[in-house]
C-alpha positions in Angstrom: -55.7 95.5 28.7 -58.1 93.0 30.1 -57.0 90.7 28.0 -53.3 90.9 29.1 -54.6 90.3 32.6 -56.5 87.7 31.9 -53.5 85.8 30.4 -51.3 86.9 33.1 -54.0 85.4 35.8 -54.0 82.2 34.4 -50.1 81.6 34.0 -49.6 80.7 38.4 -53.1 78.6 38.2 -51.1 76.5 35.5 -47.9 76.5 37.4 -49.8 75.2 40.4 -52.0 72.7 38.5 -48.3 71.4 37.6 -47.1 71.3 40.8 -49.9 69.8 42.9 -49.9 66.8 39.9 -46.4 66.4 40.9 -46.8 66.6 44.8 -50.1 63.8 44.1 -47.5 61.7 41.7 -44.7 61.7 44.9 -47.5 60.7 47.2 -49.0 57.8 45.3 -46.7 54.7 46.0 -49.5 52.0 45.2 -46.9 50.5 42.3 -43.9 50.8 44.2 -43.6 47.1 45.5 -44.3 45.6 42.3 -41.7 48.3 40.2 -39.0 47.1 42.7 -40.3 43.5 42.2 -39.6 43.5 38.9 -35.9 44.9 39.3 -34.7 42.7 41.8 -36.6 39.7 39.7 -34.0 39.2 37.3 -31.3 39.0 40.4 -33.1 37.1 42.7 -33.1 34.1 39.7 -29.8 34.0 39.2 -29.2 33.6 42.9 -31.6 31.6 43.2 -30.1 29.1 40.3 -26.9 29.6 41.3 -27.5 28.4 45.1 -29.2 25.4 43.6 -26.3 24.6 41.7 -23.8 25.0 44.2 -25.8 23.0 46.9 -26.2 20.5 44.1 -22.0 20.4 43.1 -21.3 20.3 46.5 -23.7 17.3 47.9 -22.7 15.2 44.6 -18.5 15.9 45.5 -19.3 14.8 49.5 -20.8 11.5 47.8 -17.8 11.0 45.6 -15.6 11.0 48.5 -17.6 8.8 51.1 -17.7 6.4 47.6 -14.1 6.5 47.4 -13.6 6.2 50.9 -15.9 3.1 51.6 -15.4 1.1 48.9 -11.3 1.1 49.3 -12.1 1.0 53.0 -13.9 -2.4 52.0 -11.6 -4.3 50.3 -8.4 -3.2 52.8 -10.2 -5.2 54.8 -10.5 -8.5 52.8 -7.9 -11.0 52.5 -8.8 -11.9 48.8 -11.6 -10.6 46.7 -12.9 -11.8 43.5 -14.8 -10.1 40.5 -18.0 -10.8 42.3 -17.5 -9.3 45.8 -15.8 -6.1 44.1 -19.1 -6.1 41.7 -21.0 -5.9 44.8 -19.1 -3.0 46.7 -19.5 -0.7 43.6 -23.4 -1.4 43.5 -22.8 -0.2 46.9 -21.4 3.1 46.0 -23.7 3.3 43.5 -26.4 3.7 46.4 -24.4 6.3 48.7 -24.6 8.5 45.6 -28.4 8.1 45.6 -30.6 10.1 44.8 -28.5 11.5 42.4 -28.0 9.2 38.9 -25.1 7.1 38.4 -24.9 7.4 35.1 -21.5 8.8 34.8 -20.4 7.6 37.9 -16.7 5.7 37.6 -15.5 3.5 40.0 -11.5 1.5 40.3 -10.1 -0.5 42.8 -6.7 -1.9 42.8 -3.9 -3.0 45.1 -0.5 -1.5 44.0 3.2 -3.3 45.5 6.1 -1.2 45.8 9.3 -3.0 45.6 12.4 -2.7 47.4 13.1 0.6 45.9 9.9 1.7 46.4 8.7 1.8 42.8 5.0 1.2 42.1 3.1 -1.2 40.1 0.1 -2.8 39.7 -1.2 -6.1 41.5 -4.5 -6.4 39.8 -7.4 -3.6 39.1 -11.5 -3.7 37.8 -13.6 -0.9 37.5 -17.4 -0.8 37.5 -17.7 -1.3 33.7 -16.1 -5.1 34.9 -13.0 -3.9 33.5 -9.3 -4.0 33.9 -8.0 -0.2 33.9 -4.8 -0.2 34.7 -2.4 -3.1 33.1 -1.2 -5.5 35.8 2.5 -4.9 36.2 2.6 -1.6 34.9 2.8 1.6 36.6 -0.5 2.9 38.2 -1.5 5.9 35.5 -1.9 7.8 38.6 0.1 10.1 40.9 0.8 8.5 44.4 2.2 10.8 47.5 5.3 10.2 48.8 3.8 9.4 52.2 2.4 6.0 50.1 5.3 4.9 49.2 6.8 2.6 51.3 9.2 0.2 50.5 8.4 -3.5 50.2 4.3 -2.6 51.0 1.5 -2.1 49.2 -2.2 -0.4 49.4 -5.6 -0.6 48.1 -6.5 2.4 45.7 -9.6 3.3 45.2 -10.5 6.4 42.5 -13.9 7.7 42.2 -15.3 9.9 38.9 -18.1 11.6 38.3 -19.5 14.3 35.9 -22.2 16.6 37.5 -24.4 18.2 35.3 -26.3 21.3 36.4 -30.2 21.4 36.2 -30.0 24.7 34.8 -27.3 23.7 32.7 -28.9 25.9 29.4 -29.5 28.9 31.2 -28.0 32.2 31.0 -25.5 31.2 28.2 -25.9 33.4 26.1 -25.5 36.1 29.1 -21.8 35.2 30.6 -19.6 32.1 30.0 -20.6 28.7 32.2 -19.2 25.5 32.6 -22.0 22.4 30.9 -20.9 20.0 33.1 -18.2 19.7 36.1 -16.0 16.8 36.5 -15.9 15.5 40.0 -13.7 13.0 42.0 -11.5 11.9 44.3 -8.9 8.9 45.4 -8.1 6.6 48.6 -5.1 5.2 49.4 -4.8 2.6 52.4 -2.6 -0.2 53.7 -4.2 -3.8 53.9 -5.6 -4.7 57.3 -5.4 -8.6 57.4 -2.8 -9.4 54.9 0.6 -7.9 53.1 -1.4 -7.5 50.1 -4.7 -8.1 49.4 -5.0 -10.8 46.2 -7.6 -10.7 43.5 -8.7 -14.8 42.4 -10.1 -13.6 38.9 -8.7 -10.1 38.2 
């Protein structure tokens, strides 16, 4: 009988003993921060990469345009240009694209005529690889607008290409599917200031 009691006495001490571990388990929040830390970790990384990227993709595409811009804007404002003074407006848009490498950074200038029917072709062209791209004569390999096309005119092209490579390129996958490398660029049309067409000596 007293052993039955005993047994019996000790069964709400253990239930209590359980419970006031629990309560003290609740109340200790000493680990909390870092737990959640490393959660959110994993997250916070690939936001982190990701706005890097973007900032970087973005930055490099503004630079492409203000290459493309300038450099057409350039020679529309010549009268003739030669090898030389073409050689030394792409070095130029080489340094707008600064600080970011040049590496794959591509670069064509040409003047296109359209005739009285208001078909295109090429006057002369030259890249910065001192180049000829597009075949004088031939039709320009790229789309013009309509708005372009004016009878018995003609304009200075300039087209601007350039691969950007993420820093974090190799990262994450193996997680979800990502792009290596994105191809960037962009093209200016405009009309000769000073002349009908603006004339290449040694293109």
């Amino acid at each position: 009988m007293n052993l039955g009691n005993s047994r019996a006495s000790r069964r709400p001490k253990a239930s209590s003993t359980i419970v006031a571990i629990w309560r003290r388990l609740q109340a200790d929040t000493r680990a909390v921060s870092a737990v959640e830390f490393a959660l959110i970790l994993p997250l916070m990384l690939i936001i982190l990469i990701g706005m890097e990227e973007a900032t970087g993709a973005l930055n490099q595409d503004r630079k492409v345009s203000r290459i493309a811009n300038s450099v057409t804007d350039l020679v529309a404002q010549a009268q003739t240009v030669d090898k030389n003074d073409l050689q030394g407006i792409m070095d130029l848009g080489e340094k707008i694209l600064t600080p970011y490498p040049a590496t794959t950074l591509g670069i064509t200038i040409a003047s296109v005529t359209f005739d009285g029917d208001g078909d295109a072709s090429v006057d002369w062209s030259y890249n910065n690889a001192d180049g000829t791209p597009w075949a004088k004569g031939a039709v320009p390999p790229i789309t013009l607008p309509g708005t372009v096309a004016v009878a018995n005119t003609s304009i200075v092209v300039g087209q601007v290409s350039l691969t950007y490579t993420p820093t974090f390129a190799g990262i994450f996958t193996e997680v979800f599917e990502r792009d290596s490398a994105i191809d960037l660029g962009d093209i200016y049309y405009l009309r000769p200031r000073l002349t009908n067409t603006v004339a290449c000596s040694d293109c």
